[in-house]
C-alpha positions in Angstrom: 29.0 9.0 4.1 25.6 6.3 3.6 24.6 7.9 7.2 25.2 11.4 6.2 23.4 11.4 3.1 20.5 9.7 4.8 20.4 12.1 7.8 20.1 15.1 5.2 16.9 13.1 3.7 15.7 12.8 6.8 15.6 17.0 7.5 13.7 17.9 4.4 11.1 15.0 5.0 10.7 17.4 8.4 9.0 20.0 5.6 6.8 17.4 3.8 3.3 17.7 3.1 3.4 21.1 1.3 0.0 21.0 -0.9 1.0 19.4 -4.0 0.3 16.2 -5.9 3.5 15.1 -5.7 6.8 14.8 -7.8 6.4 13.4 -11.5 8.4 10.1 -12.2 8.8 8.4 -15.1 6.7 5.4 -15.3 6.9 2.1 -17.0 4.0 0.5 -18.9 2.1 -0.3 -16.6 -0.5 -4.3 -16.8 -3.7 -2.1 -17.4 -5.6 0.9 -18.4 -8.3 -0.4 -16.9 -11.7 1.3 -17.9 -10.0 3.9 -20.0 -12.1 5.1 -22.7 -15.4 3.7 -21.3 -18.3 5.1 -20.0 -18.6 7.3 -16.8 -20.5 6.4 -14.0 -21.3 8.7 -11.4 -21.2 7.7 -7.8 -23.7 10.4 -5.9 -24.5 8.4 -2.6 -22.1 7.1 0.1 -23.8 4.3 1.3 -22.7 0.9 0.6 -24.6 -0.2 -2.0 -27.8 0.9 -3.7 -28.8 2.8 -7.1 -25.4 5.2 -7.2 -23.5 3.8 -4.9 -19.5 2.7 -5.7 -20.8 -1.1 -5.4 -23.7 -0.7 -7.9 -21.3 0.8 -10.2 -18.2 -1.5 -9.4 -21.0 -4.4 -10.3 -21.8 -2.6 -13.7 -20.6 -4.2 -16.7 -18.7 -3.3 -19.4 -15.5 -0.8 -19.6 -16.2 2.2 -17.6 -14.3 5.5 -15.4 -15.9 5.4 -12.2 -16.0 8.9 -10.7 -17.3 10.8 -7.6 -19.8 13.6 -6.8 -19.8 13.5 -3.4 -17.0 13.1 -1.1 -16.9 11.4 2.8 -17.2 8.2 4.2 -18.4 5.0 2.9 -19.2 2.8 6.5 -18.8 -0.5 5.0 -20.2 -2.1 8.1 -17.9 -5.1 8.6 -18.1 -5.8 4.7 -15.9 -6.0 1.6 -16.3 -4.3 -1.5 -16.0 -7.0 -4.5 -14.8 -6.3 -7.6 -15.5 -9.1 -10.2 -16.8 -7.3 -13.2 -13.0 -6.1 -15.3 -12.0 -2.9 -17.3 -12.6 -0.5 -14.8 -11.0 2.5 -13.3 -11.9 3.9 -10.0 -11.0 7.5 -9.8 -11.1 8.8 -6.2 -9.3 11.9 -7.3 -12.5 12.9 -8.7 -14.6 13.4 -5.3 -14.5 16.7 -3.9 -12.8 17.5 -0.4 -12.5 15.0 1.6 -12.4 12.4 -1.1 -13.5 9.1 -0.5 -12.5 7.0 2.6 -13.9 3.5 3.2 -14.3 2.2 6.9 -14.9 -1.1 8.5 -14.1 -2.8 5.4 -11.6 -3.5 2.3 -11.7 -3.6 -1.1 -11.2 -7.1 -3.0 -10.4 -7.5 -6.6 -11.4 -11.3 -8.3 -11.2 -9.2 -11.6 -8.7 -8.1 -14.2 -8.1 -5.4 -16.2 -8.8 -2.7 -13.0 -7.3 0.5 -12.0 -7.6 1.8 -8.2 -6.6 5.3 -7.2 -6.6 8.0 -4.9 -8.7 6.0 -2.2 -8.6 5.8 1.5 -9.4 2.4 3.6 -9.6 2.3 7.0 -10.2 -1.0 8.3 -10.1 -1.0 12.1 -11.6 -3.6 14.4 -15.1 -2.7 13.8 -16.1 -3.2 17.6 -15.7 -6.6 17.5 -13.3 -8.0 20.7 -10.1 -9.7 20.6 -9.9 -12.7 18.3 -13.2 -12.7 17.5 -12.8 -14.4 13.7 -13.2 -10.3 12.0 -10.0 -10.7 9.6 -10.6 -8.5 6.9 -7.7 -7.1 4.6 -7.7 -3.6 4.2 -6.8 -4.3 0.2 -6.1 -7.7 -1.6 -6.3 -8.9 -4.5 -7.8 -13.1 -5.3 -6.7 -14.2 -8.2 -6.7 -11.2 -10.3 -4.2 -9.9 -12.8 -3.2 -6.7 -14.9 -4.2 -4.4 -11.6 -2.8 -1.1 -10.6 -3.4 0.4 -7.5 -1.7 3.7 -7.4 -1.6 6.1 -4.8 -4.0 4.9 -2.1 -3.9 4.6 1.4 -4.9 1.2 4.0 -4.8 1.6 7.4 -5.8 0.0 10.3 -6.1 -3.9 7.8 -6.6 -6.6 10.9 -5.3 -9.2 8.0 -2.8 -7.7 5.2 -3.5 -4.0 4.2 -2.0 -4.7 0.6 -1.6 -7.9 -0.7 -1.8 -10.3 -3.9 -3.3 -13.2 -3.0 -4.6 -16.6 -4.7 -5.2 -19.9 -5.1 -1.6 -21.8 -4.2 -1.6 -24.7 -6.7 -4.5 -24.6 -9.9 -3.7 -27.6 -12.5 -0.6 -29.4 -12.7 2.4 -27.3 -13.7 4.2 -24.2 -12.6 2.5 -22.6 -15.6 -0.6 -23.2 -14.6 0.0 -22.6 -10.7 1.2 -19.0 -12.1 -1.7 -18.1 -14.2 -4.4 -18.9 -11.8 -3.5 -16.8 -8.9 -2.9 -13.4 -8.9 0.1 -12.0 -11.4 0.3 -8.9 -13.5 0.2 -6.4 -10.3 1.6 -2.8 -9.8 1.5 -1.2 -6.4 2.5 2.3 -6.4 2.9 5.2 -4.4 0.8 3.8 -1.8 0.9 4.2 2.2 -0.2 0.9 4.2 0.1 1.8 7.9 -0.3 0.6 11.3 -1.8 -2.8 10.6 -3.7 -4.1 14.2 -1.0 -6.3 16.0 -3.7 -7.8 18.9 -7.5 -7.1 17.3 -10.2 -9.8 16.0 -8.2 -11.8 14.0 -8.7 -15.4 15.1 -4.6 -16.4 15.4 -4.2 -13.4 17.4 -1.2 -11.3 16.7 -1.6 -9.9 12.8 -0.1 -6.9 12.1 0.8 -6.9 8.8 2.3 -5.1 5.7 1.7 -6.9 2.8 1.3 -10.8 1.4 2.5 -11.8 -2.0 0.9 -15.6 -2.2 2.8 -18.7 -3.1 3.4 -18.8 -7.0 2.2 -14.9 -7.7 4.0 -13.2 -10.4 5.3 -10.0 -12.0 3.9 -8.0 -8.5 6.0 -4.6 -8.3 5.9 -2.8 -5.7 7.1 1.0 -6.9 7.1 3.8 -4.4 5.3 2.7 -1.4 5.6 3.3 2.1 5.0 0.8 4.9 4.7 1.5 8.4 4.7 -0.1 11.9 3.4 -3.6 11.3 5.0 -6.7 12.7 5.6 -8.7 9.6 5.0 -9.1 5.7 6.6 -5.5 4.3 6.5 -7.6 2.3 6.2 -11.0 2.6 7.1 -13.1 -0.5 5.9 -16.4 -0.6 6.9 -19.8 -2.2 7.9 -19.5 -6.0 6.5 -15.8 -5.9 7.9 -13.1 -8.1 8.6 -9.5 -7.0 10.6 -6.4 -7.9 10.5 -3.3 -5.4 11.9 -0.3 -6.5 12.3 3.1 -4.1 10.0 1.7 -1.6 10.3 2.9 2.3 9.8 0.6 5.3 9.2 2.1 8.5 9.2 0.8 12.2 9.0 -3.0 11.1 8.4 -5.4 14.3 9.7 -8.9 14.4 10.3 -8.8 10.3 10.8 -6.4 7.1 11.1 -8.0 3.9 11.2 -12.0 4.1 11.0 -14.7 2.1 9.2 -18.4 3.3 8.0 -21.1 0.7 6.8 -23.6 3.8 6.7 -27.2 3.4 3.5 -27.4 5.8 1.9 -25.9 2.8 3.4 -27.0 -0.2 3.6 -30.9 0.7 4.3 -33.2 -1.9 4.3 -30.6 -4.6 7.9 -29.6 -5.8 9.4 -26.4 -4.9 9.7 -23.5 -7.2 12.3 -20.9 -6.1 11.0 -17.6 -5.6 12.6 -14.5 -7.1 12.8 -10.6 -5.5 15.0 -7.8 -7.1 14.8 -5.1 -4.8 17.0 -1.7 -6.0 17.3 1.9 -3.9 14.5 0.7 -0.9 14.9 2.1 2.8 14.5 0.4 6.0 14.3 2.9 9.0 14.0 1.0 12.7 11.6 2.4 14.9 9.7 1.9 17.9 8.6 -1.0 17.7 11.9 -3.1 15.4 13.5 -5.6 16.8 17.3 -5.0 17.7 19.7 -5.7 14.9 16.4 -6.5 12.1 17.8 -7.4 9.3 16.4 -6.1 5.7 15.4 -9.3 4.1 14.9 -12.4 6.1 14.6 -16.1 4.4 12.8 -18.6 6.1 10.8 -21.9 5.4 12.4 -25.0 3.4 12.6 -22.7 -0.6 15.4 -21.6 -2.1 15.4 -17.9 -2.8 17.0 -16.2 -5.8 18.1 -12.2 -5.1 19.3 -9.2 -6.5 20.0 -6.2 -4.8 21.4 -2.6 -5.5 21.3 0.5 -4.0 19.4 -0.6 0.0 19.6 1.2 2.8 18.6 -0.7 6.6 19.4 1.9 9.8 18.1 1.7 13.3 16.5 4.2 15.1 19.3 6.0 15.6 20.7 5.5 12.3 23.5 2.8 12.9 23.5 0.4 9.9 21.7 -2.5 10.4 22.3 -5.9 8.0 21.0 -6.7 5.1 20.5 -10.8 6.0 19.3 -13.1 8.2 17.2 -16.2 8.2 14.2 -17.6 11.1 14.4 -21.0 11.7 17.1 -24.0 10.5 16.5 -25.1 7.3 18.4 -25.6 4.1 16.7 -23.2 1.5 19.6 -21.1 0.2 19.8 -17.5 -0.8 20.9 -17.2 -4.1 22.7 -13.9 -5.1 21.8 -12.7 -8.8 24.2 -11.0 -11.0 22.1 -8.9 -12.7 18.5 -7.9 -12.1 15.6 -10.7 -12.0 12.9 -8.3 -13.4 13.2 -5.4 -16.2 14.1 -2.2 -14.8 15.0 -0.5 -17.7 12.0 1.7 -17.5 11.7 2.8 -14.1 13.7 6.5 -13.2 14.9 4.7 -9.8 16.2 7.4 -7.5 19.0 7.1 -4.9 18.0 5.5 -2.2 19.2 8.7 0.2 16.2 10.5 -1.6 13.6 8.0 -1.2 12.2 9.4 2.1 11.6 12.7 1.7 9.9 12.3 -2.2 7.5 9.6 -0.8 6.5 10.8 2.3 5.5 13.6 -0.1 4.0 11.8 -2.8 2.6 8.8 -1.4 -0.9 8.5 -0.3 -4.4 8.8 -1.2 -4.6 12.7 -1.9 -1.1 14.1 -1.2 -2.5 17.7 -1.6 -5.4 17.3 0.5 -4.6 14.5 3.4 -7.0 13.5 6.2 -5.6 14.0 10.1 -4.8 10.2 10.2 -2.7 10.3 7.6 -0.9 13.4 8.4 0.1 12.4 12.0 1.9 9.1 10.7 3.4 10.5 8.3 4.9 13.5 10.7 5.7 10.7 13.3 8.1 8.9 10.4 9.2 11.9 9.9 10.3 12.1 13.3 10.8 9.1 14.5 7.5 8.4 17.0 5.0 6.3 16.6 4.4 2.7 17.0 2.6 -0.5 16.1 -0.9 -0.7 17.4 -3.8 -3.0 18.8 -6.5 -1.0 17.7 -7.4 2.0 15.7 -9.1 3.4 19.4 -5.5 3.9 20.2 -5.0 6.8 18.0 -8.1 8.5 18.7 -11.2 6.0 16.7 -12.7 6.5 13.3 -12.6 9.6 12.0 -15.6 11.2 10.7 -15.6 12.9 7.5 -18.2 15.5 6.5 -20.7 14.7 3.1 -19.2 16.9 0.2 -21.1 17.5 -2.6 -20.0 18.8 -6.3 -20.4 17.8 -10.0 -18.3 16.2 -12.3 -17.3 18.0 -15.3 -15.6 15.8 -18.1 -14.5 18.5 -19.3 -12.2 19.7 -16.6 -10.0 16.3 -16.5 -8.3 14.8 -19.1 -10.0 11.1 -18.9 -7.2 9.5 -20.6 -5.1 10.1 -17.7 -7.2 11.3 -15.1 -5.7 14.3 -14.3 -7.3 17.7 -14.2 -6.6 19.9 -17.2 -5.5 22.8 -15.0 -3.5 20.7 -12.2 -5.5 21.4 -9.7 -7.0 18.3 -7.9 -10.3 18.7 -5.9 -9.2 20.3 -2.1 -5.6 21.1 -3.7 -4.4 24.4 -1.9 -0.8 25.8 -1.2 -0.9 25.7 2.2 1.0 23.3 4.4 -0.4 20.5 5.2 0.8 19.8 9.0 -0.4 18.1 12.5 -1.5 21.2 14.5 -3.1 20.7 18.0 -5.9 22.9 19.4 -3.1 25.5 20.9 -1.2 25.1 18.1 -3.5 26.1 15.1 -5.0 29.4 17.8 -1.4 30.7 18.3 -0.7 30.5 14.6 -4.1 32.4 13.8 -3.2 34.9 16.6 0.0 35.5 14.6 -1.8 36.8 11.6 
């Protein structure tokens, strides 16, 4: 019956990508509202920094809606964007057609009180050769809390290409470990995909999905898809806390979900058990999994405490694969919970059956008006291709996104929420949104 159900899934998510924002879900309150109710700043210029540029008004102070009037690329040029100044909301659903994609960079968040959405990051490997020392996360955040980052997509990360990161051990007690690295975190409806297995980064293999750091707290990750990297979707570290809800895991390598507090790292200091509830999430093998992957892995010398409901782990071919396993001989323990570790009485968690078809719609930077990179990954999950990658060449290079010009109208949104008044996003149409090749798109014209 659980391959059947999944099977069916799997058909509609062959129809995906039909011009629309995406199914509504009930959502729980989320850490932040970031710059809600504060001033509007305009971003007008796509280069990297400079008088109305996204860093000059990421560096601005006070609470404030950052919105776009021009749409393209932002070449970072082996940079990172910082975000240190809080109460801000970047609103990438504002630019026109393309929206906003960021290359040869990543965004990092040393802030709090900040709301992300509706952006593309492209990372790549920047030119730079093999193992080089480049490194740079696609998305992180350092010691942050009460983030959202909704509907966004990082691809291409030669670190992590979403992660909560920190500071392992500030002051003296577990209190104090907790509050001074990243905690208060929502990821949601985002699409992190084909991190760079062997790029610049100076340990060489590092394809990866997402880091939760030692001692990190209340992360959720609701809704997001991960695709072909080796490791880390996610990995949870020592005394870390995470919920995922509905989330999808595609073609993971060597590792899914796992769990490793390491002694290397923590030394002398005592362990903390780390804590995951994970309810209705999807593993599907692909290409490049390892036979018999199991869903969550536990390794390292920590004790891990677990609930799960609702989880679905195939193989390629849709033959059940397990839920456990553990990497290297240690004593750390799972511990099976009774009843969730996290509050879920908030969240409308769908069947897991259903989770592939309504995020491969819904997940994403602009799910009504994707770019060609995201629309071939997505088909390939759909259809089982694809694989993990060395370098963003591989799949045809950074793309190149024309300038897009149009004015922001308050009026037209609602800037509580960010939503347009009339539901129509900028570049929404009803058209399907599908990877056509050259003889493709001139025999469906001819068919007109």
């Amino acid at each position: 019956m659980l391959k059947t159900t999944y099977f069916r899934g799997l058909t509609a998510a062959a129809l995906l990508l039909a011009g629309a924002a995406g199914p509504a879900f009930a959502q729980p309150g989320d850490p932040t509202e970031g710059g809600k109710g504060g001033k509007i700043i305009r971003v007008t210029t796509l280069a990297k920094d400079g008088p109305g540029s996204l860093a000059e008004a990421l560096a601005a102070k006070g609470p404030r809606i950052i919105v776009f009037e021009v749409g393209g690329a932002i070449d970072l040029e082996k940079s990172s964007l910082l975000i240190e100044e809080p109460f801000v909301t970047i609103a990438g659903q504002t630019a026109p057609s393309p929206g906003i994609t960021i290359l040869r960079g990543g965004i990092d968040v040393k802030a709090h009180d900040v709301k992300i959405s509706h952006l593309r990051v492209m990372t790549g490997d920047a030119g730079m050769p093999k193992r080089s020392g480049w490194e740079a996360d696609a998305f992180s955040t350092v010691a942050a809390h009460n983030v959202v980052v909704e509907n966004n997509t990082f691809m291409w990360a030669v670190d992590e290409n979403m992660s909560a990161s920190g500071p392992r051990f500030t002051g003296n007690t577990v209190e104090e470990w907790r509050k001074g690295t990243s905690h208060d975190i929502t990821f949601r409806l985002n699409f992190a995909a084909e991190g760079l297995a062997d790029s610049s980064h100076p340990k060489g293999e590092h394809s990866k999905g997402s880091l939760i750091h030692d001692n990190a707290t209340n992360i959720v990750f609701d809704r997001n898809i991960w695709a072909h990297s080796v490791e880390r979707s996610p990995l949870v570290k020592g005394g870390a806390q995470v919920l995922m809800v509905n989330n999808f895991i595609y073609d993971p390598g060597l590792r899914a979900v796992h769990y490793n507090l390491m002694d290397l790292e923590w030394t002398d200091h005592p362990h903390v058990a780390g804590e995951i509830t994970a309810v209705g999430n999807v593993m599907r093998g692909g290409n490049s999994t390892s036979e018999d992957l199991p869903f969550l892995m536990l390794g390292g010398v920590g004790d891990l405490k677990y609930y799960g409901k609702d989880n679905i782990a195939v193989d390629r071919h849709g033959e059940a694969l397990p839920m456990f396993g553990t990497y290297g001989q240690t004593a750390a323990k799972l511990i099976e919970a009774k009843a969730p570790l996290a509050d879920l009485s908030k969240y409308d968690v769908m069947p897991a059956g259903e989770v592939e078809t309504a995020l491969l719609r819904s997940a994403g930077a602009r799910p009504w008006d994707r770019s060609d990179e995201e629309i071939r990954v997505l088909f390939y999950i759909a259809e089982g291709r694809g694989e993990v990658i060395d370098s963003q060449e591989e799949v045809g290079g950074y793309p190149s996104f024309p300038e897009t010009r149009a004015a922001f109208d308050p009026a037209y949104w609602d800037l509580a929420t960010m939503t347009p008044r009339n539901g129509i996003y900028p570049g929404q149409t009803v058209a399907p949104q599908e990877a056509l090749s050259t003889r493709d798109r001139e025999m469906r014209e001819q068919a007109k």
